[in-house]
C-alpha positions as CSV (number, residue, x, y, z in Angstrom):
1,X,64.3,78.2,-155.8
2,X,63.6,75.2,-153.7
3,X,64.8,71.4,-155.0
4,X,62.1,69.3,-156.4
5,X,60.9,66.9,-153.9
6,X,60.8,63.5,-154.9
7,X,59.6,60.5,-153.1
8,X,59.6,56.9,-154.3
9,X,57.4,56.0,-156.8
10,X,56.7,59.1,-157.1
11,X,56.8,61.9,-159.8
12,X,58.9,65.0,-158.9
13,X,56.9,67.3,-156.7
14,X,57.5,70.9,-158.8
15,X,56.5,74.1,-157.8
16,X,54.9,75.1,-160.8
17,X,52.1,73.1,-162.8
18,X,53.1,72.0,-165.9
19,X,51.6,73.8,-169.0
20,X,48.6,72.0,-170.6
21,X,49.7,70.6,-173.7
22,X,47.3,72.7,-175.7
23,X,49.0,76.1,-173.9
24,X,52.3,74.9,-175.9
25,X,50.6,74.0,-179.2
26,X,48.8,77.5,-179.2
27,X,51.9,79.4,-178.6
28,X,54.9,78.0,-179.4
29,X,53.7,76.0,-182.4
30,X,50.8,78.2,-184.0
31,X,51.1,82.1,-183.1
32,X,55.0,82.0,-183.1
33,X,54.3,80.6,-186.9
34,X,51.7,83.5,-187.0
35,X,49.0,80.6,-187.6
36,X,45.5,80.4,-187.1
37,X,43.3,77.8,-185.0
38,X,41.2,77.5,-188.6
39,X,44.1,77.4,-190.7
40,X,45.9,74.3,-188.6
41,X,42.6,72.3,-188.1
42,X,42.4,72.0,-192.0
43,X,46.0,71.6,-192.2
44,X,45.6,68.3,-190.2
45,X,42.3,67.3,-191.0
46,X,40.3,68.1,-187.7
47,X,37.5,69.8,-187.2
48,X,38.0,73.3,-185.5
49,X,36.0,73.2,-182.4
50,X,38.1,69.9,-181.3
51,X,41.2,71.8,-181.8
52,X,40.0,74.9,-180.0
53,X,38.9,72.7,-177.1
54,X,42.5,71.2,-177.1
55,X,44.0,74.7,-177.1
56,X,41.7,76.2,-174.3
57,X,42.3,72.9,-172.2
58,X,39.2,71.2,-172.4
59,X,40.7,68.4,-174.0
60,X,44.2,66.2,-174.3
61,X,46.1,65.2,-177.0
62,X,45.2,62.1,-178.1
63,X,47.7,59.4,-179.9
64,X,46.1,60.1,-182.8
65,X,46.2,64.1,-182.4
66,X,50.2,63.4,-181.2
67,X,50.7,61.9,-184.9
68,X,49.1,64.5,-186.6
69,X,50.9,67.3,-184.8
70,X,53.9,65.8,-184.9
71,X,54.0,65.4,-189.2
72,X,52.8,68.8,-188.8
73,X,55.2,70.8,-186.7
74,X,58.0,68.6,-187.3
75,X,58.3,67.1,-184.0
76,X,57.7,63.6,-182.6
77,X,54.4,61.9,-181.3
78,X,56.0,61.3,-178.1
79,X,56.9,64.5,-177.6
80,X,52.9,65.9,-177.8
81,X,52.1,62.2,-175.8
82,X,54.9,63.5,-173.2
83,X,53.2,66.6,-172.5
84,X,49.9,65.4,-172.1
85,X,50.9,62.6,-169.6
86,X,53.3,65.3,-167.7
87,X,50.0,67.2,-167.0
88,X,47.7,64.6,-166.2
89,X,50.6,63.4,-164.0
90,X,51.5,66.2,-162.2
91,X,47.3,66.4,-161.4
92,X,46.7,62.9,-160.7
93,X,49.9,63.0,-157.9
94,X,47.6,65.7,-156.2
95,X,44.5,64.2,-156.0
96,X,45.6,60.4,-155.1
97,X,46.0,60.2,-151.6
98,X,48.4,57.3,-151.1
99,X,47.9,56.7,-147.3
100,X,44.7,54.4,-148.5
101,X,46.4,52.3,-150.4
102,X,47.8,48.5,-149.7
103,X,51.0,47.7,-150.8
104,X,51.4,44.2,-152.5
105,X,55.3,44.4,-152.7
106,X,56.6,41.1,-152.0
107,X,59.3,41.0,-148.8
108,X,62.7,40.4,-149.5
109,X,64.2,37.0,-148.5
110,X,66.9,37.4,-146.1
């Protein structure tokens, strides 16, 4: 396997896309508990269509959906408000194109 390629300022370039948050939450978090999508949106007080369109990747975690899965799953907000931001991350690096953009880094004095 190749080594990550990582510029500066950069994120590390991987091979593989990271997994949308909602991926994780459906199946490390609620069939590995052999949950239901109903059965966790009234467990966190959601409605279930918001938390199905988290777990088909139509939407992101939210701070406020990272605190309630976090009490929830016993985890940490941060760790639901890592994933999300990994994704959106590793999308954003693809789609910026740097080349068009002035620098405003102040020279360094000699």
């Amino acid at each position: 396997m190749p080594k990550p390629k990582k510029t500066p300022g950069t994120a590390i370039k991987r091979g593989v896309p990271p997994a949308h948050p909602g991926e994780v939450l459906k199946e490390m978090f609620i069939e590995e508990r052999g949950l239901t999508i109903t059965e966790v949106a009234e467990g966190i007080g959601v409605r279930r269509p918001n938390l199905s369109a988290i777990i088909n990747g139509h939407n992101g975690i939210s701070a406020e959906m990272a605190i309630k899965l976090a009490e929830a799953f016993g985890t940490t907000p941060q760790f639901w408000i890592n994933l999300q931001n990994n994704y959106e991350l590793f999308y954003a690096e693809e789609k910026v194109d740097r080349t068009k953009i002035r620098h405003f880094i102040p020279a360094k004095a000699s």
